[in-house]
N, C-alpha and C positions, 0 to 999 in steps of 0.2 A: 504494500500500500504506500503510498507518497504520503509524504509528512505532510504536505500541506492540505489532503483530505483528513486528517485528524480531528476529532472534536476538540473543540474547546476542552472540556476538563481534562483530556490526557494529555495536550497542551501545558497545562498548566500544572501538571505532576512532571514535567517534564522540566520547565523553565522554573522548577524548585531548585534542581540542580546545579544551574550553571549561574556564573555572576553577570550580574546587569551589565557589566559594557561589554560582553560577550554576548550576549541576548540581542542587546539594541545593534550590534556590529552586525549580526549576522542578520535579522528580521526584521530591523528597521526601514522604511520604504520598500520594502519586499512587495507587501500589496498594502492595499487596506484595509483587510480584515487585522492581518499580521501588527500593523502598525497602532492600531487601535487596542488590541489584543495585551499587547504587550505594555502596553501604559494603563491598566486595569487589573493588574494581579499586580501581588504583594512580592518585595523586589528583594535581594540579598545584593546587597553589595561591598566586595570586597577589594581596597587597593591596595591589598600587603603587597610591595615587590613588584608591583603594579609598571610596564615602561612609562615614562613622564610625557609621550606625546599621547598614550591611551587615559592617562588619568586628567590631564587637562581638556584630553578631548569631549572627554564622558560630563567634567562640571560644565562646560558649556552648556552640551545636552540639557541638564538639570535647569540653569540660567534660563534657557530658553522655553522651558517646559516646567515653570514650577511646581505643575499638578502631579509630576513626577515623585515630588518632595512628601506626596503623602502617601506616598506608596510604598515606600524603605518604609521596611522594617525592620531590617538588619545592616549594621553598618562597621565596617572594620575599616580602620585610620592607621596609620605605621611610620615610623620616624626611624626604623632597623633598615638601614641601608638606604632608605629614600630622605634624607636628609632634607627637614620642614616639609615632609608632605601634613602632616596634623597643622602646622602650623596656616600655609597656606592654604588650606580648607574650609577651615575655622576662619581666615578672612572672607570666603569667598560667600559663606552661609554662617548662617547664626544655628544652631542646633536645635534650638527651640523651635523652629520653624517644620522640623521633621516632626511632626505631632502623632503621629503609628508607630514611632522607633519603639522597636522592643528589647532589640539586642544591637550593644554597642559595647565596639572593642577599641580600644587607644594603646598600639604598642610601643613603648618608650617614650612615653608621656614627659616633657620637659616640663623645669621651673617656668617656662615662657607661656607654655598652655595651662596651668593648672588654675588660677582664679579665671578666667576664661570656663574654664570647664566645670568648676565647682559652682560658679554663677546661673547656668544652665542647667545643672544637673535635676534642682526641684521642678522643672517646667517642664520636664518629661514624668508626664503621670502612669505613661501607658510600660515605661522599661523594665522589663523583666530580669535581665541580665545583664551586667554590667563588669567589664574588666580592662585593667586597665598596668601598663610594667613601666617598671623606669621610678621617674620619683614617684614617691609615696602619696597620696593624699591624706592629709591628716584628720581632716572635719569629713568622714565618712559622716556624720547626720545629717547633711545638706543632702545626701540622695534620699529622693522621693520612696519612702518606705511599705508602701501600701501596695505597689508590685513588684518591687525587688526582690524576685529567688534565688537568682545564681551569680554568684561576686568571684570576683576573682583579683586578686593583692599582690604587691610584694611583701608586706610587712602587715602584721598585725599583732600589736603593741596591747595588751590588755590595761597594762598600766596606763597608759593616754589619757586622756580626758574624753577623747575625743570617741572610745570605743566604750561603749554601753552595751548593758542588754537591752536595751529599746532599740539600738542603731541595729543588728543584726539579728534579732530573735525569730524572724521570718524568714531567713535564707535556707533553704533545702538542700543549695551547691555551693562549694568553698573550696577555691584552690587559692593556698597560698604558697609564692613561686619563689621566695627566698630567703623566710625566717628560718633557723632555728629554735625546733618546739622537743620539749620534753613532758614523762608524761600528767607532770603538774597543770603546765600551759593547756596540755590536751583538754585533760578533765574541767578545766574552767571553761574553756571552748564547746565541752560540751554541756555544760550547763546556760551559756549563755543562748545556744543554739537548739534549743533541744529537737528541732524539728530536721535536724539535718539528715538528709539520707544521702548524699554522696562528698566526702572528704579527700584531698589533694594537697600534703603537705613537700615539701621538700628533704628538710632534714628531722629524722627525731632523735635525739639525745639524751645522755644518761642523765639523768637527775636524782639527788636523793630523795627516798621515798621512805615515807612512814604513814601514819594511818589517819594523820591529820587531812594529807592531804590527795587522798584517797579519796574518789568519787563515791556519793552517794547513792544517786541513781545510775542507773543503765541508758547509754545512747539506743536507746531498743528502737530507730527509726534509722540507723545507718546502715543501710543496706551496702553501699561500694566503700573503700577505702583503699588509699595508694601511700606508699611512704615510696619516696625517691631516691633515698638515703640514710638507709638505716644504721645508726652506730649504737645500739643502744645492748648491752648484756642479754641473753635471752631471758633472763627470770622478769624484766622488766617489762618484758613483749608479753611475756605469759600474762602480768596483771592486766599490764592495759585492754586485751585481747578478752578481757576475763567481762568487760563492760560494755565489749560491743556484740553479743547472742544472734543477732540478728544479718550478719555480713555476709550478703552472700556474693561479694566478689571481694578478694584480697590482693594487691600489687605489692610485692616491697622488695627492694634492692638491698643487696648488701657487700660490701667492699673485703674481700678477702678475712672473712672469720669462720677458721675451721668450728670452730660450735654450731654456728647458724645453719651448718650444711647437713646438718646432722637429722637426716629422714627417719630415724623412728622417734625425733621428739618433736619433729615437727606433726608426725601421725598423732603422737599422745595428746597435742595442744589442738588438734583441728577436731579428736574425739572429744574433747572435754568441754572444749571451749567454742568453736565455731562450727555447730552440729545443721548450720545452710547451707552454707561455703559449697557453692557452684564451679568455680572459677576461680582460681589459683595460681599467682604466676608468680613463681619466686625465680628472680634474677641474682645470681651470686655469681660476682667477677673475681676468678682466681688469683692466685701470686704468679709472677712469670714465672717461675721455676716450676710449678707442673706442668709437666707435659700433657699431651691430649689423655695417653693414656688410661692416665692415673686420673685425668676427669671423669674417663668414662668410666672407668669405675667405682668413682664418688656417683655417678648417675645412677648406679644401681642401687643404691640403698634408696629410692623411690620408683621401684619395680616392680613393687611386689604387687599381692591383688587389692589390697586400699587404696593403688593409686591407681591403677588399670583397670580391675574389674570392678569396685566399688564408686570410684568416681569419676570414672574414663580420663583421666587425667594423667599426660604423656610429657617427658620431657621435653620441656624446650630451651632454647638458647638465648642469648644477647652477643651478638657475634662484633666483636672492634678488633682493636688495631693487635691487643694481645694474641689474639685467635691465630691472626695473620702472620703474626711475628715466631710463632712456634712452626710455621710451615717453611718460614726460609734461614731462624738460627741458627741449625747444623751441620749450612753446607758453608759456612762464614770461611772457613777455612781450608777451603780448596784451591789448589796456584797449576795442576794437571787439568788440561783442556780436557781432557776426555773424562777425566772423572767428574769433572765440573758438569756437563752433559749428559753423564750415567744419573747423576745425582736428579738433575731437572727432570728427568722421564721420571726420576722414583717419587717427585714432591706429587707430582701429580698422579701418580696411577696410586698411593699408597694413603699421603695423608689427605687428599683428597676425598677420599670414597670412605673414609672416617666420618669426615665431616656430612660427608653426604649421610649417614646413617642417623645425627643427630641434627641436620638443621636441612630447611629446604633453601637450595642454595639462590634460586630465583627472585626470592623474598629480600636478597642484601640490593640497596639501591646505594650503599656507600661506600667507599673504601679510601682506607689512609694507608698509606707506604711512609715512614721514614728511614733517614738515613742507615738506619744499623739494619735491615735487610740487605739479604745478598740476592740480586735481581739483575737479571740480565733482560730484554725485549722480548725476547720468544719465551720467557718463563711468564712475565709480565703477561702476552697476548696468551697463552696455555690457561695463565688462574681469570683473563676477564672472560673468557670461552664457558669458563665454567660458573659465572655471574653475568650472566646475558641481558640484568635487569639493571647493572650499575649506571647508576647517569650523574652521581656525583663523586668527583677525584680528590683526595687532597694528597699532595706528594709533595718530599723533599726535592730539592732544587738539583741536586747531584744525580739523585733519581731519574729524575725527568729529562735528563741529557742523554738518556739510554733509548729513547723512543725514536731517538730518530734513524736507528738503524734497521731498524724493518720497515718495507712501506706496508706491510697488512695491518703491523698495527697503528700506523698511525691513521691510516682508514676509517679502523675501530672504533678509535679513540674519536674523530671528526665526527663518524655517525653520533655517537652514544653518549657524550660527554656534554651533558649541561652544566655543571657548575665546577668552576675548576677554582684550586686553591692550591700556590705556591708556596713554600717556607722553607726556610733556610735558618741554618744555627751558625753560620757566618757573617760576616762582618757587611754591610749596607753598600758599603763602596767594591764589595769584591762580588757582585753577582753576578751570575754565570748563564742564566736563560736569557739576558739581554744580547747577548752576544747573536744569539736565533734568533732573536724575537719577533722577525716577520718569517718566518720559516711557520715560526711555533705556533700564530696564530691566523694565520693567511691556510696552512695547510694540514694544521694539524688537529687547531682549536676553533676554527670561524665561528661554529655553530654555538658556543656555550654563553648560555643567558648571566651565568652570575660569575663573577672573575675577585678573587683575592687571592691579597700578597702581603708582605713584611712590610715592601717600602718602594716609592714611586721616586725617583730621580728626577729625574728625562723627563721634558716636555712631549720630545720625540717617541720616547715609547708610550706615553700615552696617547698619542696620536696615531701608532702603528697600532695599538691595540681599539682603541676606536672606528677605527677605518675597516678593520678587517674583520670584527665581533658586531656586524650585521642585527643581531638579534641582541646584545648585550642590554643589561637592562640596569645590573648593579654593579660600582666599583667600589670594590671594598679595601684601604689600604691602613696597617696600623699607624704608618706614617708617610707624610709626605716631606719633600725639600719646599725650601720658598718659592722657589722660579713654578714649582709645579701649581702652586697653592693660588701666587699671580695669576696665573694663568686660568687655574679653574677659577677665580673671583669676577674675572673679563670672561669668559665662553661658556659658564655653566648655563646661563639661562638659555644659550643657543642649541643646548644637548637635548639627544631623545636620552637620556641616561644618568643616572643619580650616582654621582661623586662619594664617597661615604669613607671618612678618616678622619682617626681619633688623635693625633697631634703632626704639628708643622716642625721640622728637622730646624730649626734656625742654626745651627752652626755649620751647614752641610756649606761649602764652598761651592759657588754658581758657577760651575763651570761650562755650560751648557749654550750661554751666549755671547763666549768668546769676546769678552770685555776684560777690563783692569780697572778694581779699583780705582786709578789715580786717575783714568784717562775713558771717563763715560761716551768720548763722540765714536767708539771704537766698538759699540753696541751693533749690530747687525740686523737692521730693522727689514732688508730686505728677505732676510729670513724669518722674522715674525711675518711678515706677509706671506709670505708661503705657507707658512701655518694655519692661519687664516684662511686661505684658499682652499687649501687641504679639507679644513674641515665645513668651509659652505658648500663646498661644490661635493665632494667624495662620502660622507654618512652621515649628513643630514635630512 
């Protein structure tokens, strides 16, 4: 059947899915029915990472169509990588104006935006959710309280003034994304909450405990709960766990503590204590020093039939850089070309089909290589063969000089590689992918939407990398030099592409436009103009 015989309401279960400047790109002036259609159902829209000539294109849209404005219902704003997109938004429209917003997200919320936002925030009656990273807000009672369920924080300070049990005792959802909580803080959290049914902490920690301050009641309404990062003794785990009866999904990480691995006491506590418990995902990241091995036989102590036949419950992984790094340690010290090559056939027919037994290998979209792997190109194009789904890279700089000896994989790499990210444990002035750098990205990298690195020099390679990254949307750098910083201050508002770096090099020596100190007419303005030209005429 052709989509455009479609009814209306499978339509409209349809365009639930996708984000409004995707909707209006694709359907807008398509017909009239389409165009009518689509400015009558309730709108999501989202500009995380958004490119800057699709997000200015879309506020137009809205400018020109205010009727638009009552139709978000859902609204996500970002400052991660798209540098003042909150802010410039927030000039474009007042918020208060969105009068159906139900759900609104603010990622990396500035000192700049916050009485801005706290001023508005009472005049959305209808917001149900609200979250927001970066600085804190401190006067959480200015949000309108009568439909706020689901909050989401960096911080939440019970000593404040500003945090009551009037301000949150409504919330059903609580993710908080960078306190450290123990399970005193818990227990008052959940008294202040009692309605909570799904919990999002980051860190919980040991705290002393005695019977003072020990919960009373039972969170008997928390059905999900996630700890991010567990460091807490297990006898502590046992109490807290003792107050939540009703959990029937459990997440918690845990950082290298042989106790916590420990399957027949995690059986005794899930018999005693959490007798719902559906859904189970205990992530434990080992020490480098075991091998796969000896993991997989720490996985057998949850084998048996309480975890299989009792609650179909199967092992799974959290697969990173450690996982990877036990697959090419061993052959570090190989200097015979042939045994070097004997070795590459074994990583893969050997520790491979290991891992294939405990993880499905399809499911990793990320991979990190640093330095202390031993990696050759055809070892390299062998383990992405066997991750067909990766589309994000992060490699050492040393690393990444090895690719350009096979052309299949740098193929590979062009198809499949959306976000790339360079680093080096070297020194700023000694990097070594500049030396390729239109090779690297003319042939190797064109296609990848998001680019990060240590440190941006060169006007020049910022311009080879713009010219040739077509689709580039975000530049992420932990530093720049001055000349570079000039430069983006004059031609950032002419980019389709957000600049994004966290300090300016001021001591780096400009060497770039071949001047002296002492003798400024010796500036090479003829060469700013080709810069210039470069960038109106070539990826604009």
């Amino acid at each position: 059947m052709n989509f455009e015989f479609l009814p209306n309401e499978i339509l409209f279960q349809c365009f639930q899915y996708l984000n409004v400047p995707d909707v209006f790109h694709s359907f807008d002036k398509l017909n009239l029915r389409f165009s009518k259609l689509i400015r009558n159902i309730p709108l999501y829209l989202n500009f995380c990472q958004m490119k800057k000539s699709l997000f200015n294109h879309f506020c137009q849209i809205i400018l020109l169509n205010s009727e638009i404005k009552q139709k978000i219902i859902y609204l996500q704003l970002s400052n991660d990588g798209t540098h003042g997109q909150i802010e410039h938004f927030l000039s474009l429209f007042s918020l208060n104006t969105f009068l159906n917003l139900r759900s609104l997200s603010l990622i990396d919320l500035n000192e700049n935006n916050i009485k801005q936002v706290l001023s508005i925030l009472p005049f959305l009656s209808k917001l149900y959710s609200f979250s927001f990273t970066g600085t804190n807000i401190e006067t959480l009672k200015t949000i309108s309280k009568s439909k706020l369920r689901i909050l989401t924080v960096r911080y939440l300070e019970f000593e404040s003034t500003s945090i009551n049990q009037t301000t949150i005792i409504g919330i059903t959802s609580l993710t908080i994304t960078d306190s450290q909580l123990d399970n005193s803080k818990l227990f008052k959290l959940f008294e202040y909450v009692p309605m909570l049914k799904y919990l999002n902490i980051q860190t919980l920690a040991n705290s002393e405990m005695n019977k003072h301050n020990e919960l009373k009641t039972n969170a008997n309404y928390l059905k999900t709960f996630i700890i991010n990062d567990c460091k807490v003794i297990f006898g502590h785990l046992i109490l807290l766990l003792k107050y939540t009866p009703n959990l029937k999904i459990f997440s918690i990480f845990i950082m290298s503590d042989i106790y916590m691995s420990d399957g027949i006491r995690w059986q005794k506590l899930i018999e005693s204590s959490l007798k719902y418990l559906t859904i189970f995902k205990f992530y434990f990241q080992e020490k480098k020093s075991e091998n796969l091995i000896e993991k997989l036989n720490k996985f057998q102590q949850f084998q048996n039939d309480f975890w299989h036949k009792q609650h179909q419950w199967y092992t799974n992984t959290k697969t990173n850089c450690n996982e990877l790094e036990m697959l090419f340690q061993k052959y570090e010290n190989y200097d015979d070309d042939d045994d070097e090559d004997e070795h590459e056939t074994n990583i893969i027919s050997t520790e491979i089909k290991l891992f294939r037994t405990i993880i499905n290998l399809s499911h990793i979209k990320h991979l990190t290589i640093d330095g202390q792997f031993y990696l050759t190109s055809s070892l390299l194009l062998d383990l992405l063969k066997e991750l067909p789904n990766v589309s994000s890279l992060k490699i050492d700089e040393e690393q990444l000089m090895k690719i350009f000896d096979t052309i299949e994989l740098r193929k590979y790499l062009n198809k499949n590689i959306k976000k790339l990210e360079i680093f080096s444990p070297t020194c700023f002035d000694e990097r070594i992918f500049l030396n390729k750098i239109n090779i690297l990205f003319s042939q190797v990298f064109p296609n990848i939407e998001q680019f990060t690195c240590d440190y941006m020099k060169q006007v020049d390679d910022l311009l080879v990398i713009l010219k040739e990254c077509s689709k580039l949307s975000i530049i992420k750098c932990k530093a720049i030099s001055k000349s570079v910083n000039s430069w983006i201050q004059i031609n950032a508002s002419e980019l389709d592409v957000y600049l994004d770096f966290k300090e300016i090099d001021e001591e780096t020596d400009d060497d770039e436009y071949d001047y002296d100190d002492d003798d400024e007419d010796d500036y090479d303005y003829d060469e700013e103009q080709k810069r210039r030209s470069l960038l109106n005429g070539d990826f604009i």
